[in-house]
Each structure stands twice: as C-alpha cells, then as structure tokens.
C-alpha positions in Angstrom: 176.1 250.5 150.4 173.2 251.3 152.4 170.8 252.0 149.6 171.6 248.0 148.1 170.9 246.9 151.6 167.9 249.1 151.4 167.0 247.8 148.3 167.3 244.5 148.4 165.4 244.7 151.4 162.2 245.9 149.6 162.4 243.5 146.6 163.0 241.1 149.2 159.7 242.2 151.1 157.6 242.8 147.2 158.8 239.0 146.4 157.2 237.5 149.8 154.2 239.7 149.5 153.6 238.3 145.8 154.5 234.7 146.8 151.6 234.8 149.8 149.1 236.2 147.0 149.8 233.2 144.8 149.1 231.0 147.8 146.4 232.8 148.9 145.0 232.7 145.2 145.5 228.7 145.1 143.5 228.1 148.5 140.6 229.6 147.2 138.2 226.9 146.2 136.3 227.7 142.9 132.3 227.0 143.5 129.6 226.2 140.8 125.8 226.8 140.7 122.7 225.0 139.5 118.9 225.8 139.6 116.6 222.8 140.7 113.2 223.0 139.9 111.7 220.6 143.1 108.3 219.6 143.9 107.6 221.9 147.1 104.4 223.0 147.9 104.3 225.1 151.1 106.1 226.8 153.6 106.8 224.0 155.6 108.8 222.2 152.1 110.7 225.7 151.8 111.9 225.5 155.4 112.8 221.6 155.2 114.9 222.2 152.6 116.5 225.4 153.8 117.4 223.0 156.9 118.7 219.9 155.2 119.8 220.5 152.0 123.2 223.3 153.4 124.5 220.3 155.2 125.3 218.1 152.1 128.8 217.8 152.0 129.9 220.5 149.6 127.5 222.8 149.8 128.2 226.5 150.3 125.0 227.9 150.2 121.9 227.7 148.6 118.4 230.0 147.8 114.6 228.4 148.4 112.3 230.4 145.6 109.0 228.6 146.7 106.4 230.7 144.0 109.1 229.7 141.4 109.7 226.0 143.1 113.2 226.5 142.1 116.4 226.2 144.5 119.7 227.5 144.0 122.9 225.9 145.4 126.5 227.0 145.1 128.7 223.8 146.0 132.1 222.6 145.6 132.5 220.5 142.7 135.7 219.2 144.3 132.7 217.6 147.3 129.8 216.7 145.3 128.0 216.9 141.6 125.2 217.7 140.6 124.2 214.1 140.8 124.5 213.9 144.3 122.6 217.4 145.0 119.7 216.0 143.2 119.9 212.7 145.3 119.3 214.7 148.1 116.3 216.5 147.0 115.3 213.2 146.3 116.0 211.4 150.0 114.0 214.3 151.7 110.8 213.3 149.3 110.8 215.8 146.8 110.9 215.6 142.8 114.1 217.3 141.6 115.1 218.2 138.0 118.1 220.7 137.0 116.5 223.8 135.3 117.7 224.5 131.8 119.1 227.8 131.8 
C-alpha cells in the first residue's frame, strides 16, 4: 500500500514539474534580428544611438559597429517591426537601410 502511495506521489511530483516546463517554455518570448546599415559618422553618432535606439519599445538589445556603420538589434516582433526600428533611425537623423544578408 505504501509503495502506490509512494508512487503516485512521484508521478504526481514528475507531472507538475513537466506542466511548469511547458509554462515556462510558453513565457519565453521568441526575438528576431536585423542589421541596419545607418549613416553614422563618429563617435558621438555611435554613442547617440547606443542611448536612444534600446528604448524603442521592443527592443532587447542591440550592437553599434561604427567602422562597419552597421547596427544590430534583437527586438520583439510581438512590439515592433522592422519598419518601426528603421523609423527610429530615421527620427534621430540618420539614413537607415536593412542590410541584405
């Protein structure tokens, strides 16, 4: 009797320990990634855009590659497109085109 209870008790404890991995799983928001080639010049453009551009709504993080003039930005596509990450670019005065990879 006290090896069913015992038993049960563990599949019990593996069920609710899969179920919070499937939740767990479903929480985790998927990110994409595009390369920007934008018209920055100097030092001062890499560290405008390192200061703007993360607060965009969506925007997980991003990388300034001033010799290459390219930027990288993981975002949300559930918050904002690529559309709207270029728009931005854009309002802070710089020329912005997705790189073809």
């Amino acid at each position: 009797m006290k090896k069913k209870k015992y038993l049960l008790l563990m599949m019990a404890i593996v069920f609710a320990l899969l179920n919070a991995q499937a939740e767990v799983e479903k929480s985790v928001k998927k990110t994409n990634e595009v390369t920007f080639l934008v018209g920055m010049h100097c030092q001062s453009c890499k560290e405008r855009i390192e200061k703007n551009i993360p607060f965009e709504k969506g925007v997980k993080d991003l990388k300034v590659d001033l010799e290459k003039k390219e930027v990288t930005v993981v975002y949300n596509p559930q918050k904002t497109t690529e559309d709207k990450l270029r728009k931005a670019f854009i309002d802070l005065g710089y020329t912005c085109e997705k790189k073809e990879q």
